[in-house]
C-alpha positions in Angstrom: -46.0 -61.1 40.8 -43.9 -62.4 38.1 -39.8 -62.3 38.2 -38.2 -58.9 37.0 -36.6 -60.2 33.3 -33.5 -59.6 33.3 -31.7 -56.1 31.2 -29.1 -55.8 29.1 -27.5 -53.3 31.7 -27.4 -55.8 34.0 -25.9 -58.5 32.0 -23.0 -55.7 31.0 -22.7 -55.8 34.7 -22.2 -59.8 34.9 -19.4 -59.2 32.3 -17.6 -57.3 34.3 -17.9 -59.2 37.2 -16.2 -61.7 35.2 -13.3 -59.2 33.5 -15.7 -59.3 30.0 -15.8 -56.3 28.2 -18.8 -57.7 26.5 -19.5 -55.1 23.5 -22.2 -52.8 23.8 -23.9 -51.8 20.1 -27.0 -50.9 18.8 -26.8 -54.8 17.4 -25.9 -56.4 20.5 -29.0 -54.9 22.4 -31.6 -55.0 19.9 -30.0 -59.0 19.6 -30.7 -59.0 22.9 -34.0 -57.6 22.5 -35.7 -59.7 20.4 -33.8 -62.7 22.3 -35.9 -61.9 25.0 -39.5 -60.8 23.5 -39.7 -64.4 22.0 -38.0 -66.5 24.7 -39.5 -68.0 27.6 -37.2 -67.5 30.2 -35.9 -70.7 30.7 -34.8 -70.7 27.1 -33.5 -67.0 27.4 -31.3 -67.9 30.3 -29.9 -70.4 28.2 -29.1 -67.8 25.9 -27.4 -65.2 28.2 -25.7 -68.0 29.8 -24.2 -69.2 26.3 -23.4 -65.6 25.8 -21.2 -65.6 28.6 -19.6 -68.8 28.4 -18.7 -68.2 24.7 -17.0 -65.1 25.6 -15.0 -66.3 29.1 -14.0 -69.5 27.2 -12.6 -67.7 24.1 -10.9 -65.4 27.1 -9.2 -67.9 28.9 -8.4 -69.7 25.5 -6.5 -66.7 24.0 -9.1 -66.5 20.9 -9.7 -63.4 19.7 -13.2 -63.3 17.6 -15.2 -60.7 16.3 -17.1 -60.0 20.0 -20.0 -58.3 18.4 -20.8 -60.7 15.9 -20.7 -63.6 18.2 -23.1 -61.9 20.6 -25.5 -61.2 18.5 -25.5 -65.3 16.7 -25.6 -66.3 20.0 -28.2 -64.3 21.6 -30.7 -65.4 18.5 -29.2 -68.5 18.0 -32.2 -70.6 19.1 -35.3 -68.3 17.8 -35.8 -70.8 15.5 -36.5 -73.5 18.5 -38.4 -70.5 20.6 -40.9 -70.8 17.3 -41.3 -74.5 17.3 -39.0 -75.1 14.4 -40.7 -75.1 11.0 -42.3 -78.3 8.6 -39.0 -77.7 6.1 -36.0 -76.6 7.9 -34.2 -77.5 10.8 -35.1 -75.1 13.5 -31.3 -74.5 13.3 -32.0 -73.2 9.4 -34.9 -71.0 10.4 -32.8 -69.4 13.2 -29.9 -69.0 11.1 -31.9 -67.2 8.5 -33.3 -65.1 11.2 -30.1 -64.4 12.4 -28.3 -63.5 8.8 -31.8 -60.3 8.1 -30.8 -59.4 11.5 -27.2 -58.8 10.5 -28.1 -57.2 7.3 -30.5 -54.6 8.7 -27.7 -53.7 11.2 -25.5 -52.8 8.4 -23.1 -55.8 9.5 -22.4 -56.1 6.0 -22.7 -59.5 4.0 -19.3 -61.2 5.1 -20.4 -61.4 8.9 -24.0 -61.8 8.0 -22.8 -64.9 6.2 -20.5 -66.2 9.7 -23.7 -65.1 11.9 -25.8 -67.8 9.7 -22.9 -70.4 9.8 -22.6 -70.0 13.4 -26.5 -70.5 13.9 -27.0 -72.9 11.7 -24.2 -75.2 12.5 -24.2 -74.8 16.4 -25.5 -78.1 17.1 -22.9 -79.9 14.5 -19.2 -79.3 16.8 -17.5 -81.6 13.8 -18.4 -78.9 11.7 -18.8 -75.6 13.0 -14.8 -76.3 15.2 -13.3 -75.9 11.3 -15.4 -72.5 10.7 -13.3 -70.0 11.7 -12.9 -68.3 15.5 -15.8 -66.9 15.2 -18.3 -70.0 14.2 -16.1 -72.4 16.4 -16.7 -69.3 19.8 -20.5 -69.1 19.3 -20.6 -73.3 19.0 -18.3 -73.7 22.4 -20.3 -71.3 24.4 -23.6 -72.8 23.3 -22.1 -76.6 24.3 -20.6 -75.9 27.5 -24.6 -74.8 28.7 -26.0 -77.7 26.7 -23.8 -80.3 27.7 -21.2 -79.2 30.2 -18.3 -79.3 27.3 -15.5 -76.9 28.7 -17.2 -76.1 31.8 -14.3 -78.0 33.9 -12.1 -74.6 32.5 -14.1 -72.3 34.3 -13.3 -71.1 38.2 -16.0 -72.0 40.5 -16.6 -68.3 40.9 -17.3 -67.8 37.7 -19.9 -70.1 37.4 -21.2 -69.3 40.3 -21.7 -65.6 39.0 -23.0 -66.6 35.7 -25.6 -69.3 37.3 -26.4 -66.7 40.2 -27.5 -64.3 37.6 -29.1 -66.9 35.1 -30.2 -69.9 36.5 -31.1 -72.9 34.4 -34.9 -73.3 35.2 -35.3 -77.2 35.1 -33.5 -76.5 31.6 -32.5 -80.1 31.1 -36.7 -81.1 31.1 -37.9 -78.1 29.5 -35.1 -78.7 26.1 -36.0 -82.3 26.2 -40.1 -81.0 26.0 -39.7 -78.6 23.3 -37.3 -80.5 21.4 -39.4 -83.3 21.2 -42.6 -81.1 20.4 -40.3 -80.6 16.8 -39.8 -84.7 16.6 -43.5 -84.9 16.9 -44.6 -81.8 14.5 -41.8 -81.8 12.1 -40.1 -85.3 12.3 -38.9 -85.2 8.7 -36.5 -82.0 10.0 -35.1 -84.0 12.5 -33.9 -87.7 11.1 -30.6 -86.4 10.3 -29.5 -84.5 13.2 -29.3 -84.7 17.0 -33.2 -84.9 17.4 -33.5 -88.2 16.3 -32.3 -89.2 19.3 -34.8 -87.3 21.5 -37.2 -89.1 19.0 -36.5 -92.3 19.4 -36.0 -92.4 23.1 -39.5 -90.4 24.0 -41.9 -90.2 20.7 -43.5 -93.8 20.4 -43.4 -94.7 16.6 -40.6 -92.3 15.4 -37.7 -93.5 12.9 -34.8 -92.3 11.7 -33.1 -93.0 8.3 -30.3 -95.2 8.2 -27.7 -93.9 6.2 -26.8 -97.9 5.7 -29.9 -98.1 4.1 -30.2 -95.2 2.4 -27.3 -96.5 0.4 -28.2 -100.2 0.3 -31.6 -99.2 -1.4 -30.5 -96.9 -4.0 -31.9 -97.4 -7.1 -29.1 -98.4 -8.7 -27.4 -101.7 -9.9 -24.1 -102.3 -9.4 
């Protein structure tokens, strides 16, 4: 028999546990909804996880952003990977545009429809997404600290220990590193500017990324 999913009751219940009062809106749980219709559920772990982390971080760190938007950018803030990405767009673009109809057609209104598709789309670029705003800069940290451990040393050991008892990571680091590469594969021509590259060149034989040397050296221009 399959594992019980997870519900959105019970991750209002792991806020508490941790002293969240994670918001509770017709947004947030149809985010949550659609987060997990189209997520496998190591990916929608991930997800909840980031969720979490974004919200205890900004806690601890005395930010104050706008709680419901960041849930809901970060609950759908990897559709566009849980679809494979797309031949013209960074998977980060097509989950960003997902993210920005979603806000719309929740009467978010078009300011925080724009900073839900800043904080998808730039949630893999920290240099940029830090000098968004709280609320870009929240979604980015939570989603990093579950990627790659940054700001995790902050946390209590209880506390990760309730957010990984409730969401474990299910062999997370291997199943990223498979889909992301599936994208390198299908769609390499989204990828040669970004973080992806480098799953490219370490694991798809015959991938290249532009050189931004050469991409300036070879400019059709004379000098």
């Amino acid at each position: 028999m399959p594992e019980e999913r997870p519900s959105f009751s019970g991750a209002l219940a792991v806020g508490r546990k941790l002293d969240l009062p994670l918001p509770d809106s017709p947004a947030v749980r149809d985010a949550y909804a659609q987060a997990e219709a189209e997520s496998q559920p190591w990916l929608f772990n991930h997800v909840l996880r980031s969720w979490l982390y974004s919200a205890k971080l900004a806690q601890s760190r005395g930010l104050a952003p706008d709680a419901e938007l960041v849930a809901v950018a970060v609950l759908l803030h990897d559709l566009g990977l849980a679809r494979g990405g797309a031949p013209d767009r960074r998977f980060e673009v097509v989950g960003a545009d997902i993210g920005r109809a979603f806000a719309l057609s929740h009467d978010m209104g078009e300011r925080r429809a724009k900073v839900v598709w800043d904080s998808i789309a730039l949630h893999t670029t920290p240099s940029i997404a830090q000098h968004k705003g709280a609320d870009v800069a929240c979604c980015q940290n939570g989603i990093a600290c579950d990627y790659g451990g940054l700001g995790y040393h902050e946390l209590s050991d209880d506390i990760k220990k309730v957010i990984l008892s409730a969401y474990p990571r299910l062999d997370m680091k291997n199943m990223l590193t498979t889909r992301l590469c599936e994208i390198a594969k299908h769609h390499p021509s989204t990828t040669r500017d970004n973080f992806i590259a480098d799953f490219g060149i370490k694991y798809i034989s015959g991938y290249t990324r532009v050189s931004s040397v050469d991409l300036l050296h070879q400019a059709p221009f004379t000098e």
